[in-house]
Structures are given as structure tokens and as C-alpha cells.
N, C-alpha and C positions, 0 to 999 in steps of 0.2 A: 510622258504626259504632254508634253509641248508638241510633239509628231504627233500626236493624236486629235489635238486641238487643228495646228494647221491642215489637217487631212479632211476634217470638219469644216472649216471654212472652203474648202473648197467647192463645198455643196452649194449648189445654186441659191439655197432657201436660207443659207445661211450665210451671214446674220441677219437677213432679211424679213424673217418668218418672226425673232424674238424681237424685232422692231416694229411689225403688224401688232404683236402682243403686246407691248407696251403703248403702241397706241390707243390703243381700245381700251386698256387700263388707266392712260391718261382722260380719255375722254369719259369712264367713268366717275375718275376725280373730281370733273370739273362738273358732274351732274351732281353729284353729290354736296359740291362746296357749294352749290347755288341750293341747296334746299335748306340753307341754314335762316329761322324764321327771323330774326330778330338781331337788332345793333346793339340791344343792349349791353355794357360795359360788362359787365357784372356776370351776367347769363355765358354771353362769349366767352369771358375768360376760363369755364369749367367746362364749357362746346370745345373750346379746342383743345383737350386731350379725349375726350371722348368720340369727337367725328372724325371719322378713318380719314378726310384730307387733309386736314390740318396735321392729325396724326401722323400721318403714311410722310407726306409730305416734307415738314420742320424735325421731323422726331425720329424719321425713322428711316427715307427716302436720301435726306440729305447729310448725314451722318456715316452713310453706310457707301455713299460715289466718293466721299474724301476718303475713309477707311481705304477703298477697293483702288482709288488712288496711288496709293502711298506705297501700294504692294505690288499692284499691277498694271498700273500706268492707266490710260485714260479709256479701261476698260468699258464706264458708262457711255459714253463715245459709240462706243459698240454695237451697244442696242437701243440706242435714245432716235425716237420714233422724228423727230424734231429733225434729224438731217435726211431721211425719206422726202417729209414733207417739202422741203425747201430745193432739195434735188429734181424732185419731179416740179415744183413749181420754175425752176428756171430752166428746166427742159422747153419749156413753154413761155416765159417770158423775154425779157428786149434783150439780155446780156450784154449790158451794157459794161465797156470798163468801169474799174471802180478807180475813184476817184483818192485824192494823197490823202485825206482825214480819215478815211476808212482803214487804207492799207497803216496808216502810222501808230492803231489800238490805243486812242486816246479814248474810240465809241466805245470798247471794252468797259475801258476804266469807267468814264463818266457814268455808263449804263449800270455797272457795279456799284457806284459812289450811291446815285439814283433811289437803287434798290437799297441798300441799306440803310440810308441816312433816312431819305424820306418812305418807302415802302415801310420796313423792319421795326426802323425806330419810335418814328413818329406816329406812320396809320395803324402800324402793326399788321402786316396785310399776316404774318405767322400766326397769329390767334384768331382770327376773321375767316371761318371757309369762304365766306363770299369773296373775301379780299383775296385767296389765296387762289381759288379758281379763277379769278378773272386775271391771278398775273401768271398764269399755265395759260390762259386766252393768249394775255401780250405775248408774251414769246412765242407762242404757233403765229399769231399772226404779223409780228416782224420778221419772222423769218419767211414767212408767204412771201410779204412785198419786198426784202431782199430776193429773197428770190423769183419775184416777178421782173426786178427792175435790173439785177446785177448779175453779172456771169458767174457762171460756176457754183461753188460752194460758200458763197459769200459769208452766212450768217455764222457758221460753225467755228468758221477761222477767225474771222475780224471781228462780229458782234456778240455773240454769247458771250457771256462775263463767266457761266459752269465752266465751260469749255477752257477758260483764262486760268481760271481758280484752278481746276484740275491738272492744267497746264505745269503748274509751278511742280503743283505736290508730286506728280508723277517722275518729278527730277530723283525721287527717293526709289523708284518701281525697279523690284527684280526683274520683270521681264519689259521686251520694249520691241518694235516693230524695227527691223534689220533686214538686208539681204545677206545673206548667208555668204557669199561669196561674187566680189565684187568684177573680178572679171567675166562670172557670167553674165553679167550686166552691160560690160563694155564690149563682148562679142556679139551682140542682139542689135539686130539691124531691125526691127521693125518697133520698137520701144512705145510697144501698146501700154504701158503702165503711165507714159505723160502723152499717148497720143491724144488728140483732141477731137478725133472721132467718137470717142467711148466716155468723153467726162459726163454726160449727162444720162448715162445709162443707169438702172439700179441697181444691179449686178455687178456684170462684168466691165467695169470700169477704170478710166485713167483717173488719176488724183485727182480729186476737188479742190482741194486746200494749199494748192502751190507746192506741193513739196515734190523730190525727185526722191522715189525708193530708195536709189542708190547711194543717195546724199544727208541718208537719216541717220543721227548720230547723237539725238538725245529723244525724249519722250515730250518735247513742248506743244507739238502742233500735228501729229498726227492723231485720227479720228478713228482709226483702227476696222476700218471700213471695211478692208480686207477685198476692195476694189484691183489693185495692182498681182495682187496672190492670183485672182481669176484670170485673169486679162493677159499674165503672163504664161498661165496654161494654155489659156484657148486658144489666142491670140497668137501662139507664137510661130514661127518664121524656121526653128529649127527642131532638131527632135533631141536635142541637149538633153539627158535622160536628170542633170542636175536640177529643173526646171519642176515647179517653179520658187523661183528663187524667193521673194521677199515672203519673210513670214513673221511670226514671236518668237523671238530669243530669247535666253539667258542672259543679261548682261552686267547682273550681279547688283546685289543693294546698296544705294545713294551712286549708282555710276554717273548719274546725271550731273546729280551737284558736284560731284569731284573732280569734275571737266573745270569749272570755275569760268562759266564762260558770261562774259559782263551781261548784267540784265540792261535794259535800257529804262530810261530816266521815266519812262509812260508805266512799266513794270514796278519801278519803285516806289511811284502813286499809288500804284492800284494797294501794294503790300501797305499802305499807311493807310487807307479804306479798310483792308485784312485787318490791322490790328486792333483800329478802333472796334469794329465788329465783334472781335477776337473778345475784347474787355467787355462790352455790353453782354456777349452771352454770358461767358465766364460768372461774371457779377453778376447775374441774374439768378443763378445757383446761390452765390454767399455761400459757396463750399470754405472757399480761401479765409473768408471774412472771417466765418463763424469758427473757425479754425486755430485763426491768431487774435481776435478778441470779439466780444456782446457788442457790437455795433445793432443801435437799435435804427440806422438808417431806413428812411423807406425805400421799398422795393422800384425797382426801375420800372414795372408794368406800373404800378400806382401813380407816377410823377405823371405819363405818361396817356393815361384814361383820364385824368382829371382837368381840370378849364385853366391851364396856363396863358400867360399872354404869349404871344408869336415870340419875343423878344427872349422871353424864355426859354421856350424853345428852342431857337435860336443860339443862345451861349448853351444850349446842352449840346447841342450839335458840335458847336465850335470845341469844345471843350474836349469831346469824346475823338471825333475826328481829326481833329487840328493837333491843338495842346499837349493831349497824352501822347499821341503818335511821334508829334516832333520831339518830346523829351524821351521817349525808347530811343528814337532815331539818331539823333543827333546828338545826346551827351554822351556815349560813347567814342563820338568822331572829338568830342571835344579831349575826352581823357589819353586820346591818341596824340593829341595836336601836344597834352600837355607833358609827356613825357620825351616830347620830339621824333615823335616817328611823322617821317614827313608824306602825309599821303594826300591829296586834292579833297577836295569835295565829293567832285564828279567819280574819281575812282575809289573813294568811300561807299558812294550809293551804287555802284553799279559793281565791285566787286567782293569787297569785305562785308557789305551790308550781308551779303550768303552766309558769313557765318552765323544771324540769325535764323535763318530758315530754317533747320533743324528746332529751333527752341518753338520755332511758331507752330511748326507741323506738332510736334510734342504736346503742345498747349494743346493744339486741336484736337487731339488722340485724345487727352485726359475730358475734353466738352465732349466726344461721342460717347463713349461710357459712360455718363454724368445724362446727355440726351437719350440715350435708349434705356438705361438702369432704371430713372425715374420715370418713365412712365410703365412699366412694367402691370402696376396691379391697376392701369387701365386697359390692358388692350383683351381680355377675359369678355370683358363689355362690349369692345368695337365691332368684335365678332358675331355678335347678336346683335348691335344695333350699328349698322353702319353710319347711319346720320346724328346716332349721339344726342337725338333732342330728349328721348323720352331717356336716357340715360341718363344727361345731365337735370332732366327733373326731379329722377327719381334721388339723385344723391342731394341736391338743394333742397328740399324737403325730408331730409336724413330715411330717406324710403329704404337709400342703400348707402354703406356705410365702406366706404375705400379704406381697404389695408394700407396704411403705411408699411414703407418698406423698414425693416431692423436699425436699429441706429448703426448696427456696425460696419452697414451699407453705406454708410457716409464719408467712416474712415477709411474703409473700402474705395470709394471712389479719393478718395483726395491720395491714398497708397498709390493707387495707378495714374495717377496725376503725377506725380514724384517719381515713380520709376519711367513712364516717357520723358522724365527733363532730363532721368540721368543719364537715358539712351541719346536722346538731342545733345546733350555736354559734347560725350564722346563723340558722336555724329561732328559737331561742330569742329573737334581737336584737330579730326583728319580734313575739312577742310582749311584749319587754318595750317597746317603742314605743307598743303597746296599755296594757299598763300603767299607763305614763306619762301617757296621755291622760285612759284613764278615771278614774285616782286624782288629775292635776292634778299629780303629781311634780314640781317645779322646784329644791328644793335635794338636792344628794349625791346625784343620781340618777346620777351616773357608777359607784358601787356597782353599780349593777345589772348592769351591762354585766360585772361580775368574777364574777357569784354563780352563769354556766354554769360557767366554769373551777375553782372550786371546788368545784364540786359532782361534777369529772369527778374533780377530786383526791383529795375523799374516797372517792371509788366505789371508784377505783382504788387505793385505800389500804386499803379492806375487802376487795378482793380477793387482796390481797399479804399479809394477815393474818390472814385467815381461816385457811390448810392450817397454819400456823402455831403458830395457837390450838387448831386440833383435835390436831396434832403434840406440843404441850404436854402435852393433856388426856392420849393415850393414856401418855405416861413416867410 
């Protein structure tokens, strides 16, 4: 299957062709999120499951790049029309170097932090098609003026926060972009794959994104462009019949994380952005909640559409962001400290903190299940009304009456919630076995083995407390 894909990519149009297609389908989106008539709270909230971009979008779009993630590395990459656009625009603009705040992915995080805190949270641009098109606008159009003003592939690497997000998860992907065999690499005297004749080309092209083909050894930062595959065909200098070398490999599931190779301190922000996020959706289900007790808290979209003051708002942010995250984060480093296992800070966050990574992807697995399952007996409708107005009128006037889905769809999803934590555990054992090895572990390392289940505690303890604290905030 894998030779048949690389044989595919070799075609000129390809991936080229399903990133035209995805264009046009992006630009549809955003015709469509702007025909939504009306701000009202109320109306909106029942518009966005029925208008295909809010739909397509929060529900169905974004559930299915972390899914395709987790399995096959940073395949949306592939065909996300968004690095056309930014390629062809710095063919043309000043390429200018990029500066140390860019190369150091702080723009990542903040631009992440941004979108959730104040996008997600607060405006809710996810229930708003207007709001939701015009941030499918911002991202075309930062990555234009990136790529008016800066060389190369600026936006993909350093600016997208998807591209960041996808980054991580792909650490889990069976397959990943390799050269097959590295001395043909170091016999190629004309190394069209980083020559800088062909980085602005859309085709057959040298890397965008800083990386050497040869030197690809996990799935964080390649764009799967499948520029260096071409470039070493056409391009080449010898008739090496092994050629061309870089393509999709095998490289077998979690090979990524099992490397253990330190995140940096900008990476372990971003993951405390991921978690708070992680609990807001979560809790917005009340699958957990309603699960282990009648909590009649209100709903996070309700605190949220109603007239709080700023200050409000304000500790809900802190709260969700800050608060929960630092008590996942950190009272495990502290249950370490207290049985004397002697590890830094610094090399708590940047390499043990990986034995969560498993439990969060896990977390995420059980939210896309829980995001595609329940919308379900909307999308019947989206198909006949893509703009979801006269839909959403007809059910607000009980014209049309939505099936719920079976109750036993509920337990259903919280089953598959529970079996990806059990697969996360496991995930998690084998890299604290790495752990082990490379730090030399021999006393009280049986600690370790408790600090996935704690970690699943506290999660699940910020999610049961979160509608809670916002329920507090609005009395």
C-alpha cells in the first residue's frame, strides 16, 4: 500500500490537485459562514449544528486531522490548501530572514492560547458561522502576509498552531516521512531536496520548513509536501535506480514518543493551553459528569452567552487555563519530589511530562467520538440545507422534531472513552520503561507506574469542577 501511495505522489498534480480541492471547498465554507443572518444567542446556538460550517468545521473537520493524526502523522498537512497559498505568496514576496521570536514557536503557542481562550471560549467563534469564517479568513490571510514578508515556508512551520497541535499527536503515527536508505543520500551530489533553487516552486521542490530529508527522525515538523520525493526524481545528478529515496514509511506505532526526546519549555505551554481546552470541551458533553453524579450545574455555553462582567470572565479563563492545568501539571512532579525521586523541574516538563501525552491523545479520541456521534441526526438536514437557517427555524418552531440519539449512545461513548485511557496507560508504561533506562531509575520507580492514573484523576476532577465554578461565578 505504502509503494502505491509513494508512486502516487510522484505525479506532478499530486498533492497538488486535492489542495486546489480543498481550496475551493475552503472558500466555500467561508461563503457560507457569512450567510448566517442573525447574532442572536439563542438562534445561533441551534445554527451551529445545522450550518454545514460551523458543522463541517468544529464537528466534523476538526475531530477527523487529530484522528488522521494519531495514525498517520501530519497527513492534513498534505492537502491543506493554506501552504499553496503561502508558497506561492513568498515566491513573490521580500523573504526576508525570520527573525529569533518566530523561529523560537512562542507565535505558535500565543496564537493557540488566542484562539482558545478568547476565540473558543469567550466569542465562541465554534457556534457563530460568521465568527467561524472570518477565522478561516485570518489564517489565509496571515499566512499571505507571512508569506509576503518572510522566506520560505514561514507560516506552516512557525505560525499555525494546527500544524503545532498535529505536530505532537503525530508523535503516535504508524507511518512517517523517512528516506529509505541513507547512504543514498550522502552519495547525491546535487541535493535538490534542500537546494534553494526549487524552495519556491509548487511542485518539485526543496523543503519549506527547515528540515534535511535525510535528517527526519520523528513526525513533528514535516508537512508531507512530498516536494523532496519530486525533486529527487527529476532533479537528480545520477541514474541510482534506488531513487527516489525519501518517501512514507512504516515506522510502527508511538515510534515517535518512544524516542523521549525533551519537548521544549514553549511546547509545555502550549500542552497547558491543550489541556485547559481538553476540559472545556470534555465538560461541555457532561458525559463524565452525568456519569458519576446529577450535577445540575450550568452549562459552559450558558455562563458564556449571558452579561457577565469582564472580571468574570476573566477568573473563568484563569481558572480553566491556569489553575486546572497547573494542578494536572504539577502535583504529580510534586508526588515525585515526595517520595524522593530526585528529578529538576526543567527535566520534569520537558521529559516525564510525555508520560501524559498518551492519556491526553486518549482524552481526545474519547471528545471525537462524543463530537461526530452527537451530531449525527443533524447532518440528514445539512444536506438539504446547507446554510441551516430555514432548518434551524423549522425545529425552533417544533416544524421538525430531532431524534435523539438511544441512551445507550451515551454509555457508548463514555465505553470508548475508557477503553482509549486503557490504551493511553499502556501507551504510557512503555514510555516510562524508556524513562527508566535513560535516566537510570532504580529506586521508587514503582511511583511511576501510578502518575498515568493520577494524572487521569486529576483531569477528571477539573472536569467535574469546572461547570461548577463557572455555576458559582454566574450566582
Amino acid at each position: 500500500m505504502l509503494k502505491k501511495i509513494n508512486i502516487l505522489l510522484e505525479n506532478k498534480w499530486i498533492p497538488l490537485s486535492f489542495r486546489m480541492v480543498t481550496l475551493i471547498s475552503f472558500l466555500g465554507l467561508v461563503i457560507i459562514g457569512f450567510s448566517a443572518p442573525t447574532n442572536d444567542a439563542f438562534f445561533l446556538r441551534q445554527l451551529s449544528v445545522t450550518n454545514l460550517t460551523t458543522s463541517f468545521v468544529w464537528r466534523l473537520w476538526w475531530p477527523m486531522i487529530i484522528l488522521s493524526a494519531i495514525f498517520m502523522g501530519r497527513v492534513w498537512c498534505m492537502v491543506c490548501p493554506v501552504e499553496m497559498v503561502t508558497t506561492f505568496f513568498a515566491r513573490i514576496g521580500f523573504k526576508r530572514k525570520r527573525p529569533q521570536w518566530i523561529l523560537s514557536g512562542w507565535v505558535i503557542t500565543l496564537f493557540y492560547g488566542i484562539i482558545v481562550m478568547v476565540g473558543i471560549t469567550i466569542i465562541q467563534i465554534d457556534t457563530n458561522p460568521k465568527y467561524t469564517a472570518g477565522y478561516l479568513l485570518l489564517i489565509v490571510s496571515i499566512s499571505v502576509i507571512s508569506g509576503l514578508v518572510f522566506e520560505k515556508n514561514t507560516f506552516c512551520r512557525y505560525i499555525c498552531p494546527v500544524g503545532y497541535f498535529l505536530g505532537i499527536f503525530a508523535k503516535m503515527a504508524i507511518w512517517g516521512w523517512r528516506v529509505k536508505r541513507k547512504p543514498v543520500c550522502e552519495s547525491c551530489s546535487d541535493k535538490s531536496c534542500i537546494n534553494r533553487n526549487y524552495t519556491y516552486q509548487l511542485n518539485y521542490k526543496s523543503c519549506g520548513v527547515d528540515l534535511v530529508p535525510s535528517e527526519i527522525n520523528d513526525n513533528n515538523n514535516c508537512i508531507l509536501c512530498a516536494g523532496c520525493l519530486k525533486t529527487c526524481k527529476t532533479y537528480r545528478t545520477s541514474t541510482n535506480s534506488l531513487r527516489p529515496n525519501p518517501a512514507i514509511v512504516k515506522i510502527g506505532f508511538g515510534n515517535g514518543l518512544m524516542q523521549i526526546k525533551p519537548l521544549l519549555i514553549v511546547e509545555c505551554v502550549f500542552l497547558f493551553f491543550l489541556s485547559g481546552h481538553l476540559i472545556d470541551e470534555i465538560a461541555e458533553f457532561r458525559l463524565i459528569s452525568n456519569a458519576f453524579y446529577s450535577s445540575k450545574a450550568g452549562n459552559i455555553t450558558d455562563y458564556f452567552i449571558t452579561n457577565t462582567t469582564i472580571w468574570k470572565d476573566l477568573l473563568a479563563l484563569i481558572y480553566l487555563f491556569i489553575f486546572l492545568p497547573a494542578i494536572i501539571w504539577i502535583i504529580p512532579y510534586i508526588i515525585m519530589l515526595s517520595v524522593r525521586l530526585r528529578v529538576s523541574l526543567s527535566s520534569y516538563l520537558k521529559n516525564f511530562s510525555q508520560i501524559f501525552l498518551p492519556i491526553i491523545i486518549a482524552f481526545f479520541t474519547g471528545l471525537i467520538f462524543m463530537e461526530v456521534g452527537t451530531r449525527i441526526p443533524y447532518y440528514k438536514y445539512i444536506v438539504h440545507d446547507i446554510k441551516g437557517i430555514e432548518t434551524t427555524k423549522a425545529i425552533l418552531f417544533k416544524q421538525i422534531i430531532v431524534t435523539s440519539l438511544p441512551q445507550w449512545t451515551h454509555w457508548a461513548f463514555l465505553i470508548a472513552l475508557m477503553l482509549s485511557l486503557i490504551i493511553g496507560v499502556f501507551i504510557s508504561f512503555n514510555v516510562i520503561r524508556k524513562l527508566e533506562l535513560k535516566f537510570e531509575i532504580k529506586e521508587n520507580k514503582w511511583l511511576l507506574y501510578f502518575l498515568p492514573f493520577i494524572f487521569i484523576f486529576l483531569f477528571i476532577s477539573g472536569v467535574l469542577t469546572y461547570p461548577i465554578f463557572l455555576n458559582f461565578l454566574m450566582t
